[in-house]
Phi, psi and omega in degrees: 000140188250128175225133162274104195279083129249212198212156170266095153206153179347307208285319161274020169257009162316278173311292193303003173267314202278334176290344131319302198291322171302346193089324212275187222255138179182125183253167213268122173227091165334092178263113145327070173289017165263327198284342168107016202290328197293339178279319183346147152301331190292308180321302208299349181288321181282279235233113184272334200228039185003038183265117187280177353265166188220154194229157177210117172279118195266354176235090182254214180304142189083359158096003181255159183301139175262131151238162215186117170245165161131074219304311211272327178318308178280333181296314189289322182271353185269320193275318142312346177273326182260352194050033148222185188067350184225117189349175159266319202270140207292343175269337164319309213277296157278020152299298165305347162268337151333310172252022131296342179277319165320324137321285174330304202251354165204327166290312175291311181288000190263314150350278175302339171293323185294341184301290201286326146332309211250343185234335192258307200307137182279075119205139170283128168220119182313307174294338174289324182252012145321297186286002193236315208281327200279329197276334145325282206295291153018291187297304181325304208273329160322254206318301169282017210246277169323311217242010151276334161275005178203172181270301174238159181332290211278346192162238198225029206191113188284141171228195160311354198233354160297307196291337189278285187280351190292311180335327222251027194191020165270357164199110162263343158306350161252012181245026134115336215273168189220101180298313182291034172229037173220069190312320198293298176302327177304330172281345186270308159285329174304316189265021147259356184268316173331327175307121199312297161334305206275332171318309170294329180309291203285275183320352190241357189252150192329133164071013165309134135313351173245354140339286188282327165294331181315172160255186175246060168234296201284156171339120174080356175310190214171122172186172184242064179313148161345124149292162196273161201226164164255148163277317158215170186327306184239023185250156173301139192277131207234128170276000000 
């Protein structure tokens, strides 16, 4: 059992994809990062850079619980764990992490500034959402670029660095972008959202209607559970 301390935002839809797509069994704990919930102290022992999502693998290595923060952290271990989604073969292998660090290090903060710039900041400052918006488009043109030479990001194989970036390039109207004018990507994101995983992934994730109906058990379950403590100095934090 896996239980997840997230939020339905890019990063955390990330996870709620690969744990879908992986099968394995894991429930759901909302942290309301509008209500300020990610500073709690109980969080902050998993996710130190109070970012969500953050996770406690309750059977991890040695059979013992993991906490684990991190979007690309978690992605790279989930996928060791199960042994999918990230090639065996070591040049296969640093292809997809190449571009999951592309993600990591310029499609999610160069976004999310376009995010913030073009829709949130309470003062409009021109050079900022010049520069996020373009630097958006920038990113956009990276990316359909890659998948006019390959099928999927990572290759000839949908992986982790699918699963990483697409959240983050699902409304390019608010980061400034003209979807239609990266056809190779738009088709390309349709035919992850299209995926049975990524469907349940959406629907199942905090404050989704089937969310809110869960219980609190079954596979893909949704609750607002205790938060997590630690147990001693060197055991893993258990919710």
């Amino acid at each position: 059992m896996i239980d997840l301390y997230t939020w339905p935002t890019p990063n955390g839809h990330k996870i709620h994809i690969m744990l879908e797509e992986t099968g394995l069994e894991y429930k759901v704990h909302a942290i309301d990062i509008g209500a300020g919930e990610q500073f709690k102290p109980d969080f902050l022992a998993i996710s130190p850079n109070n970012k969500i999502p953050a996770m406690i693998d309750q059977d991890g290595p040695g059979g013992k619980p993991f906490a684990l923060a991190e979007s690309g952290a978690m992605l790279f271990y989930l996928a060791s764990k199960t042994g999918r989604f990230l090639p065996k073969g070591l040049r296969e292998r640093w292809v997809v992490m190449q571009w999951v660090m592309t993600q990591m290090g310029h499609v999610g903060p160069m976004l999310g500034q376009a995010h913030h710039f073009l829709q949130y900041a309470p003062e409009k400052i021109e050079y900022a959402m010049n520069r996020y918006r373009n630097e958006a488009k920038r990113l956009y043109g990276v990316v359909d670029k890659r998948l006019q030479e390959s099928e999927w990001l990572g290759g000839n194989e949908y992986s982790i660095a699918d699963m990483a970036t697409m959240p983050w390039m699902r409304a390019p109207e608010r980061q400034g972008v003209d979807i239609e004018q990266f056809p190779v990507l738009k088709r390309w994101r349709e035919r992850i959202a299209a995926r049975p995983a990524v469907q349940r992934a959406k629907a199942r994730s905090p404050g989704s209607p089937a969310a809110a109906r869960a219980s609190g058990s079954p596979r893909g379950s949704s609750s607002r559970a205790p938060a997590p403590t630690w147990r001693s100095r060197d055991a893993a934090p258990r919710p």
